[in-house]
FIZA-279187 format. One record per residue (C-alpha): x, y, z; residue number from 0. Coordinates in steps of 0.05 Angstrom, whole numbers, plus 5000, padded with zeros to 4 digits. Each point is the difference from the previous one (the first is absolute). Layout:
<recs>
<rec <X Y Z> NUM>,
...
</recs>
This chain:
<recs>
<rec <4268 6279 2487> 0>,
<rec <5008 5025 4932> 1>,
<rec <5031 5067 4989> 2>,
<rec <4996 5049 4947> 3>,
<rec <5065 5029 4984> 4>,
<rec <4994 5070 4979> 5>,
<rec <5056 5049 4985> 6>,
<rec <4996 5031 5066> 7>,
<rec <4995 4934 5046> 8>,
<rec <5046 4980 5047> 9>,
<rec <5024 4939 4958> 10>,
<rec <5029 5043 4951> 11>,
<rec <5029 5050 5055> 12>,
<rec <5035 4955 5050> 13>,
<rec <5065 4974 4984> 14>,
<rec <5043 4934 5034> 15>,
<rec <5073 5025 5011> 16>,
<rec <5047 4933 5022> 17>,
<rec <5069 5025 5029> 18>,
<rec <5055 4954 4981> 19>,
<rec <4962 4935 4991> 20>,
<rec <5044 4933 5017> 21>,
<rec <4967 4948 4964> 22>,
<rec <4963 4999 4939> 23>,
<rec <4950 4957 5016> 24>,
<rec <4983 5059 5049> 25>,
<rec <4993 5051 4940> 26>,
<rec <4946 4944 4965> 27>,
<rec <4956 4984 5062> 28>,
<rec <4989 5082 5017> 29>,
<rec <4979 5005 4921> 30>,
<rec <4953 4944 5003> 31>,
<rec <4976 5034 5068> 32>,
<rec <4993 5059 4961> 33>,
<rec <4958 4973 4941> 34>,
<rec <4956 4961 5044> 35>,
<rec <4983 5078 5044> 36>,
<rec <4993 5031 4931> 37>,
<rec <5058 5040 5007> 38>,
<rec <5059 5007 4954> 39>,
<rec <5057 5054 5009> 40>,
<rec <5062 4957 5024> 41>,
<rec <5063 5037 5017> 42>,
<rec <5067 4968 5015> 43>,
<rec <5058 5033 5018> 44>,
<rec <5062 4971 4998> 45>,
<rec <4980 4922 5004> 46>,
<rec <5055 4950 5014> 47>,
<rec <4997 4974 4928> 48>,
<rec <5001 5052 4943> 49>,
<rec <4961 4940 4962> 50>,
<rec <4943 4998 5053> 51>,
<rec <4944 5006 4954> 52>,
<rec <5022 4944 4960> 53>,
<rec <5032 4955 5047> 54>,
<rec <4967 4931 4997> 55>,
<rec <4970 5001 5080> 56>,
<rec <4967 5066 4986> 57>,
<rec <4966 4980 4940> 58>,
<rec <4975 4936 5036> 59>,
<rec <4985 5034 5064> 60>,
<rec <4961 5060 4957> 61>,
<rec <4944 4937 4983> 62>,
<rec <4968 5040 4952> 63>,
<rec <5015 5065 5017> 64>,
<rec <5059 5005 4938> 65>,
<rec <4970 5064 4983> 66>,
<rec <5014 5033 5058> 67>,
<rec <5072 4980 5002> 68>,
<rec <5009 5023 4923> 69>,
<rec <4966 5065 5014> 70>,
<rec <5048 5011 5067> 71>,
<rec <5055 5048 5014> 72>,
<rec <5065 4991 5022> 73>,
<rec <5030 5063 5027> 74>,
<rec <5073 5015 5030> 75>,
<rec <4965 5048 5064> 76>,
<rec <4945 5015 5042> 77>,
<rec <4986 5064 4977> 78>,
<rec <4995 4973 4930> 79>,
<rec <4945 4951 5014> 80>,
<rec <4961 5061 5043> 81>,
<rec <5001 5049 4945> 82>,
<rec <4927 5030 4992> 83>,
<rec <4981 4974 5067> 84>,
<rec <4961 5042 5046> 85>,
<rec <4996 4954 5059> 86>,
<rec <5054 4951 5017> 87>,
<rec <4996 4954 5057> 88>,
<rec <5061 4944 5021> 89>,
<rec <4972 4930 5020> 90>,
<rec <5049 4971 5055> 91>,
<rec <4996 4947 5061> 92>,
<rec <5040 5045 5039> 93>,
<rec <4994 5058 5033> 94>,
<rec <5048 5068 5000> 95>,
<rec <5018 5045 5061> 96>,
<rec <4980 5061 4950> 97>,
<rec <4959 4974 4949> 98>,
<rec <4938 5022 4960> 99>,
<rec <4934 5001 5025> 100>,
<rec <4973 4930 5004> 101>,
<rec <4930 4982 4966> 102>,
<rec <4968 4933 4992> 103>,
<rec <5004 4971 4918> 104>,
<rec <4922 5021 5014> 105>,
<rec <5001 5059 5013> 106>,
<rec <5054 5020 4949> 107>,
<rec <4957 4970 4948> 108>,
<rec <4939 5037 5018> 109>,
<rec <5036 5068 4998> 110>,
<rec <5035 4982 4928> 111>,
<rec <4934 4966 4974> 112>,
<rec <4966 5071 5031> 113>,
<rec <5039 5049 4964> 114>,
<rec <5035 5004 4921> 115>,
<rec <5068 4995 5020> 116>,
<rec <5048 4953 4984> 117>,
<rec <5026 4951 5046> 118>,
<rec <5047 4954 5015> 119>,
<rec <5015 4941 5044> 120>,
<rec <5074 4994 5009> 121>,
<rec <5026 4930 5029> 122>,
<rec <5079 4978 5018> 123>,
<rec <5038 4936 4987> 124>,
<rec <4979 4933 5028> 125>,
<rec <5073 4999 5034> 126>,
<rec <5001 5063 5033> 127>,
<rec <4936 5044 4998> 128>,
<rec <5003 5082 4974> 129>,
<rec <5063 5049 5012> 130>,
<rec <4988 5050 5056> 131>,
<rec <5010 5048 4950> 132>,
<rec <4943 4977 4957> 133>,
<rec <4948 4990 5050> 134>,
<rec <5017 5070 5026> 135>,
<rec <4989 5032 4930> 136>,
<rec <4927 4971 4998> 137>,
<rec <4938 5038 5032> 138>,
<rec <4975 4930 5034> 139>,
<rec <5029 4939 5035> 140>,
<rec <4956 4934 4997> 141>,
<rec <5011 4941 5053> 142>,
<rec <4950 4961 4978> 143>,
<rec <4960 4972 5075> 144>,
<rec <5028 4917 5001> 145>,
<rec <5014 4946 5051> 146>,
<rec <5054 5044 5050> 147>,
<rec <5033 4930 5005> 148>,
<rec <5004 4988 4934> 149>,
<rec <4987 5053 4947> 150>,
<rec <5037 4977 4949> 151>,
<rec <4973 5013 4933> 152>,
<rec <5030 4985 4942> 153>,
<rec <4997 5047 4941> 154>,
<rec <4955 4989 4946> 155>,
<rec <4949 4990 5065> 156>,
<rec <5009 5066 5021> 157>,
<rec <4989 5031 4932> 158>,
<rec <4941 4951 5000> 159>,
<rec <4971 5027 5058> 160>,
<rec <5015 5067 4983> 161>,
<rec <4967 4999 4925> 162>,
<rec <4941 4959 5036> 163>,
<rec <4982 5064 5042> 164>,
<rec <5009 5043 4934> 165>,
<rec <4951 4956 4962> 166>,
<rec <4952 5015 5062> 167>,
<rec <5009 5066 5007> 168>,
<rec <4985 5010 4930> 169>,
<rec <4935 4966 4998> 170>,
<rec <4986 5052 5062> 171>,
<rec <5019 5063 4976> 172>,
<rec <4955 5004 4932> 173>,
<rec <4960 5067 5011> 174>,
<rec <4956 5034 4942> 175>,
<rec <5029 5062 4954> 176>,
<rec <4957 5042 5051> 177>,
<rec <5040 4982 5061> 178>,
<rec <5060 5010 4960> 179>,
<rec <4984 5073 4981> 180>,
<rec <4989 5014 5072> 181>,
<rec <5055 5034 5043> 182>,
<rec <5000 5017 5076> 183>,
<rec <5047 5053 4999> 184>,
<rec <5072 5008 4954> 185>,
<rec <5035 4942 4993> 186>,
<rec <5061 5005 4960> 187>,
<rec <5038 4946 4960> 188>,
<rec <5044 4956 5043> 189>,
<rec <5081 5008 4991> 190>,
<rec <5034 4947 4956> 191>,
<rec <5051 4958 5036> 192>,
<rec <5055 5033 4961> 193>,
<rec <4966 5060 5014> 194>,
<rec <5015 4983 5077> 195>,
<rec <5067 4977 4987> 196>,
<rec <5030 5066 4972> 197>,
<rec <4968 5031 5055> 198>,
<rec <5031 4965 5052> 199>,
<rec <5057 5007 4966> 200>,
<rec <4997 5079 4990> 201>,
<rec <4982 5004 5075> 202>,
<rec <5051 4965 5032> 203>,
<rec <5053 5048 4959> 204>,
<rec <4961 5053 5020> 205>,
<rec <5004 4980 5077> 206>,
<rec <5070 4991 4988> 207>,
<rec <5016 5066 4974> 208>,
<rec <4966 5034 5065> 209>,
<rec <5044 4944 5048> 210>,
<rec <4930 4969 5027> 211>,
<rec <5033 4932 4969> 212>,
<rec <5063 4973 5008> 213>,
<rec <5019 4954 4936> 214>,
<rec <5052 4975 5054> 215>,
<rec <4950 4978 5051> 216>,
<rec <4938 5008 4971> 217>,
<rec <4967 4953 5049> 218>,
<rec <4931 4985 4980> 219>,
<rec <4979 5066 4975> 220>,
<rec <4980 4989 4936> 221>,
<rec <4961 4927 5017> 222>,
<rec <4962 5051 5044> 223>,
<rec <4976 5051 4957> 224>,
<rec <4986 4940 4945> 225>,
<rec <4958 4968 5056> 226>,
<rec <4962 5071 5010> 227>,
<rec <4994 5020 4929> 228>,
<rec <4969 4919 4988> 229>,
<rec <4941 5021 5048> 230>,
<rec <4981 5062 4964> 231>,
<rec <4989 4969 4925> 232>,
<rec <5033 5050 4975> 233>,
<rec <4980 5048 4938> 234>,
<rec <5034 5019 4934> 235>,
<rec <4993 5071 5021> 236>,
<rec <5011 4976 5067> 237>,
<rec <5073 4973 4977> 238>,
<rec <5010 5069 4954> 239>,
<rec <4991 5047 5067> 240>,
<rec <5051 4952 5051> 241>,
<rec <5055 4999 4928> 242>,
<rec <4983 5074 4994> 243>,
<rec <5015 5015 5073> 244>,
<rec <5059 4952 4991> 245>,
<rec <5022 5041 4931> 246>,
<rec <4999 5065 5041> 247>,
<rec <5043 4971 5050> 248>,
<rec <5048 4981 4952> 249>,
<rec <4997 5064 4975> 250>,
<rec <5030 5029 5055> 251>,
<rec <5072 5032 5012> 252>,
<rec <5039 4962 5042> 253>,
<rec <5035 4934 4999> 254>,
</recs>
């Protein structure tokens, strides 16, 4: 299936983001997986060798895919690698008490390759998976559906699998200029992830301030209203109302 890659497509809107990667060989193979899905935005945040890129097993495990690795990103957090995204989803084997809404890699490519918004796939290290905290700060949790008694993947093919759906999902969601111009009601522009973040953030001082959280024993709270909020696909104006009704808490005498 040959693709044409416009401006717009999803192969210039979806983004690989590898948490802490162990071995560089790793870093090579999920760039070559890359290339072959037509996909090219690498992120890697806070790799095990600050010469990852250039280390000899990347280069060798990259097969061809060297331009990917020179055009990567090495990044020292998360957020970093997310900025500009507008839907974030965490890729991990194992499930959380109070995670994100799960979705199939299918269906979270079909609703990225559906819409103009910037996404990105976010995966953890080979030794130890995603942080809590960073699969809680994403709108989407993918277990991707294995063998129960043995569902061990190993990294570059989960991002394989993952940019496989992507390149399908693509090829799917090509619609004429008409269809584009169309709109079934008002649908406003999605909140960035940093948008989300400083949300959260002004929230949970705002439920502070009134004593509705603890900072003591603030349970799972927050996790909660993340989980909520993931459900809804939040807005930009969306976001401004919750941080204006957090500002105006804030704003009141008291403690």
């Amino acid at each position: 299936m040959n693709l044409t890659q416009t401006d717009t497509s999803l192969f210039n809107r979806l983004r690989f983001v590898l948490v802490e990667t162990s071995h560089p060989g790793n870093a090579g193979a999920a760039a070559r997986a890359l290339k072959t899905m037509g996909f090219s935005q690498l992120y890697l945040v806070r790799p095990r060798f600050a010469d990852v890129l250039k280390h000899p097993d990347a280069i060798a495990f990259a097969s061809g895919a060297q331009d990917i690795l020179d055009n990567a990103r090495i990044v020292d957090t998360v957020e970093e690698a997310l900025v500009g995204c507008d839907l974030v989803a965490a890729v991990s084997a194992r499930l959380r008490e109070f995670s994100p809404p799960l979705i199939t890699p299918r269906d979270l490519a079909s609703q990225a390759a559906g819409s103009l918004v910037n996404a990105a796939l976010v995966f953890g290290s080979e030794r130890y998976g995603l942080p809590n905290e960073v699969v809680m700060n994403c709108q989407w949790l993918i277990n991707i559906p294995a063998n129960p008694e043995y569902s061990s993947l190993n990294l570059a093919q989960a991002v394989q699998l993952l940019a496989y759906e992507g390149r399908m999902a693509a090829g799917q969601s090509v619609i004429s200029d008409a269809e584009k111009n169309v709109q079934i009601g008002f649908r406003g522009q999605l909140a960035t992830s940093e948008m989300l973040d400083g949300m959260y953030a002004h929230l949970e001082q705002a439920l502070i301030k009134i004593d509705f959280l603890h900072p003591d024993q603030p349970k799972k709270l927050m996790p909660r209203l993340k989980r909520l909020f993931s459900r809804t696909q939040l807005e930009t104006e969306e976001v401004n109302i919750l941080r204006g009704i957090a500002k105006k808490i804030m704003d009141m005498p008291g403690k």
